[in-house]
N, C-alpha and C positions, 0 to 999 in steps of 0.2 A: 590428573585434572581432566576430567572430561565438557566435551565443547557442544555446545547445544546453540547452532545455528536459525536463529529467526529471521525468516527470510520474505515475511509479507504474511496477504500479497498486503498491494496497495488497498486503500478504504476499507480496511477492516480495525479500524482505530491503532492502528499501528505507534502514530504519534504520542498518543494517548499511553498506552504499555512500555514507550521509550521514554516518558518524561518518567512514569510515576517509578518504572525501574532505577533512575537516575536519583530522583528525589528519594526513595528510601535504600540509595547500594549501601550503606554501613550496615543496616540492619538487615537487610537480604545477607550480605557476606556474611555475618553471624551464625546465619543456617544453612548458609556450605552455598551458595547464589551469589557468583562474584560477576559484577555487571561492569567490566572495565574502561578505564578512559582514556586519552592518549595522551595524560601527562606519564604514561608509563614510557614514551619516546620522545619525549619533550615537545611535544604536540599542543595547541590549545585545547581544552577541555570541549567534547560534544555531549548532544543527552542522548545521541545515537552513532552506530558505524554505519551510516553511508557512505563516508571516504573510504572507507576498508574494500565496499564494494564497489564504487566506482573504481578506485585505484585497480583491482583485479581486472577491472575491462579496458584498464588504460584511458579513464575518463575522467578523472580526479588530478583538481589545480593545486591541493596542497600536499596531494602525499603519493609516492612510488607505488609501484606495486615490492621494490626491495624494500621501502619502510612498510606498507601494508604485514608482508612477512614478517619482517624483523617485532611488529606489534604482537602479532598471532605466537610468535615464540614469547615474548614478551609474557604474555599472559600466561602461559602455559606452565610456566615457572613459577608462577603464585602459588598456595599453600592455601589451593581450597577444593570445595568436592567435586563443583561445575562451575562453570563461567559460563555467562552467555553473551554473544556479539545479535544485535539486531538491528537490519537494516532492509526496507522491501525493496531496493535497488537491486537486492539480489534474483529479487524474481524476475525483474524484466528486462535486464543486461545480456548484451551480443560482444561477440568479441566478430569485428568484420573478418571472413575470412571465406564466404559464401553468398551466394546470390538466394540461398534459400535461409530462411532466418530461423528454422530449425536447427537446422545445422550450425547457423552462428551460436545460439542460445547452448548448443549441446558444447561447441567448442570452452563457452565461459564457465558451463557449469564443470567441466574437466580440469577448469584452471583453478576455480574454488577448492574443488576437491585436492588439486594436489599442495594449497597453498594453510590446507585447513589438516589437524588429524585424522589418522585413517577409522575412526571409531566416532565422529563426529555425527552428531545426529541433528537433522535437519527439523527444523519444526515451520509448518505453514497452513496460515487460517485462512480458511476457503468463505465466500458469502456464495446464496444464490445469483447465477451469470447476468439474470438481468438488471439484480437490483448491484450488482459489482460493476456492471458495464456504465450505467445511469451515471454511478457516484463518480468514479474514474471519468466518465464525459467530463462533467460538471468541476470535476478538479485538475484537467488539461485546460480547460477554456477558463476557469480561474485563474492559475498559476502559471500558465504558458504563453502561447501563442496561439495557439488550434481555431481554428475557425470555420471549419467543414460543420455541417450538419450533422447529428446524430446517427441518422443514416453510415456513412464514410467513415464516421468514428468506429463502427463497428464490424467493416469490414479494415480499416486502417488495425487496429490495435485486435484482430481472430487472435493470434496467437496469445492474447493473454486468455482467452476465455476457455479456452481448452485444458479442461486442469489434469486431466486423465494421463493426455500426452505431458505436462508438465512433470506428474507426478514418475511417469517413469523415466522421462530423463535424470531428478534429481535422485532417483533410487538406482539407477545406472554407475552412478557415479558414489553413493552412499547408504551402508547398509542400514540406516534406521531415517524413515520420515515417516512423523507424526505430523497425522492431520488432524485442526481443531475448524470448529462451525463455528461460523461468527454469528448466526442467532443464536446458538446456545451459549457462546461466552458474553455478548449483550443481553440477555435475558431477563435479567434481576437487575441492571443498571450497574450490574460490579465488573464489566468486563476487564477490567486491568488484574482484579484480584483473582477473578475466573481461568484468567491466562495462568497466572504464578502455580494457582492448585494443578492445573492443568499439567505445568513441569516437575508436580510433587512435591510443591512446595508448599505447607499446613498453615505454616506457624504466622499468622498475617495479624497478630495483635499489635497494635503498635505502630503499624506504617501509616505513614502521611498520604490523606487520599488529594486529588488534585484533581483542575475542574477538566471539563472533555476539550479536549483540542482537533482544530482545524476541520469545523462545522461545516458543512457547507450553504450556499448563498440563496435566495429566493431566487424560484425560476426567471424569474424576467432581468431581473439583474448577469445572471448566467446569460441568456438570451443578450443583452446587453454589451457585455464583455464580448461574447463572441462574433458581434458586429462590428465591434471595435479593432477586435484582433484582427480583423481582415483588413485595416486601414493603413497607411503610413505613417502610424510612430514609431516613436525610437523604443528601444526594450526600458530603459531608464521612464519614459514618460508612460509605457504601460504598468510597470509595475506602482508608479505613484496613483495609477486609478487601481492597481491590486490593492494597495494598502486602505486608500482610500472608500474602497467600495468594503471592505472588513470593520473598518475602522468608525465609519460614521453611519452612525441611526438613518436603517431606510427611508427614503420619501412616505410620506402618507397616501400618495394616491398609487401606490404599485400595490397588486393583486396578493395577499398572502396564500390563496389556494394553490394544491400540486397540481402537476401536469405531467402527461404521457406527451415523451418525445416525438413517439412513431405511433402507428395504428395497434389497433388489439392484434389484427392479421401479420402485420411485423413482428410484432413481441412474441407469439405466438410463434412462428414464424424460427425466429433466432432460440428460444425456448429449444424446439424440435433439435436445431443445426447439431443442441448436445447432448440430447437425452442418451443416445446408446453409451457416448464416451463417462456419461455419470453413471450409467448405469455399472458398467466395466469399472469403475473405483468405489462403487456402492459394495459392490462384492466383492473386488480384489480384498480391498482393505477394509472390510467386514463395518461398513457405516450403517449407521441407522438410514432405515428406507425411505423416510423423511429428511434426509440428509441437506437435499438440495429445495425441497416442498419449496411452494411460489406460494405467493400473494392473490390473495383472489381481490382484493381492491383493484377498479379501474378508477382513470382520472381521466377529465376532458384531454384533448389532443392540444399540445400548444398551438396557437395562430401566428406568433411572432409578436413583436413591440409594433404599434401604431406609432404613427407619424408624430403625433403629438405626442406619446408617453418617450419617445424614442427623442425627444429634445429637450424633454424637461431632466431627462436623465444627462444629458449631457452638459445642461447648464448646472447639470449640481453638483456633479461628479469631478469633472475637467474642467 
């Protein structure tokens, strides 16, 4: 059995490739593609392993890291050609054990590696940094708490954007990662099925396709939330305006056009902080030289919510 680790990152349709894996595992297992669940430990059923990877960081409320183990042998025991666990918690888990969060992240990736086979091949889909940093903003101040500007998010969360150093930690640790572009597997609007061919996987007649998950919100509503987060509720009262702010048909008078968080000279700016470190995995690992290519669209700079829109939001919302 060989083990084919999907590891992220985050905002690269991750969710997306964990439902529609879940919703056709009979017929993927067929073709040697066993995507397994954790009634194999008597577990409730997920459509992904984030428990797998929390529990290795010692972050997980319903499973060990000794059950985590005891799943990964679990599988390994089945009677098929690969299996694959996926979860992007695995890209951005520390285990504490340093003041430098390199070193924590190199610690977790150490624990993966000893708690996974030694021939286990990593797989993770890279987007370009700024339109990966934007989405990641945009879905910490949805689903979180975050409340800092755009700016601090992007010195808060360096260490995700640096994929070069990423990439060699998790090759430190294991001898094969595959890296895939998330423009090239959203490109034809098939990214789920892009990903599977990507594993070698042909045979996709037949699978159940499914709709795109976990979109993200109109800038102002985003702006919104994160005005919120900065306030005194409870986590139970923010997450009923999560649900709610997904949940119900925007207001008519909020803006549908995009926006730049920060200036062109910002973007611009954090653009540079990685050019050498892509350039260095452009070549290590022989990518296409368009690998990381940007956007040449600009959008106006946000201003924030006005006073008025900023209470009509609230009378609708909460």
């Amino acid at each position: 059995m060989k083990f084919i680790l999907h590891i992220g990152t985050h905002k690269t349709g991750t969710t997306t490739i964990q439902k529609f894996l879940r919703a056709n595992e009979n017929e993927l297992k067929s073709e040697g593609l066993y995507y397994p669940n954790f009634d194999l430990i008597g577990k409730n059923k997920r459509y992904a392993h984030h428990e797998i990877a929390h529990a290795l960081a010692d972050k997980s409320k319903n499973l060990s890291q000794k059950q985590a183990k005891e799943f990964i042998k679990s599988v390994s025991e089945v009677d098929c050609k690969a299996a694959i666990i996926s979860a992007e918690p695995f890209y951005r888990h520390e285990v504490n054990c340093s003041s430098d969060p390199w070193k924590r992240k190199e610690r977790y990736i150490q624990r993966v590696s000893k708690a996974f086979p030694e021939d286990t091949e990593i797989v993770v889909v890279f987007r370009e940094q700024y339109e990966f940093a934007k989405s990641l903003f945009q879905e910490n101040v949805k689903v979180n708490r975050y409340s800092k500007g755009f700016s601090d998010f992007l010195n808060d969360f360096t260490i995700y954007f640096d994929y070069y150093k990423n990439y060699k930690l998790w090759s430190k640790y294991f001898n094969k990662v595959k890296i895939m572009s998330f423009s090239d597997l959203a490109s034809n609007k098939m990214l789920e099925k892009n990903f599977i061919r990507g594993l070698g996987c042909n045979s996709l007649s037949g699978l159940i396709n499914i709709d795109r998950e976990n979109e993200s919100l109109n800038d102002d509503l985003i702006e919104f939330k994160r005005i919120i987060n900065g306030l005194p509720f409870s986590i139970n009262r923010l997450r009923i305006l999560t649900a709610n702010l997904l949940e119900k048909d925007p207001p008519d008078f909020l803006s549908a056009d995009k926006h730049q968080w920060i200036s062109n000279d910002d973007i611009d700016a954090f653009k540079e902080k990685y050019a050498y470190s892509n350039e260095l995995m452009i070549s290590e690992c022989k990518l296409s030289p368009v690998f990381f290519k940007t956007s040449d669209i600009s959008y106006d700079l946000f201003n924030s919510l006005n006073d008025e829109k900023l209470s009509s939001l609230i009378r609708y919302y909460l």
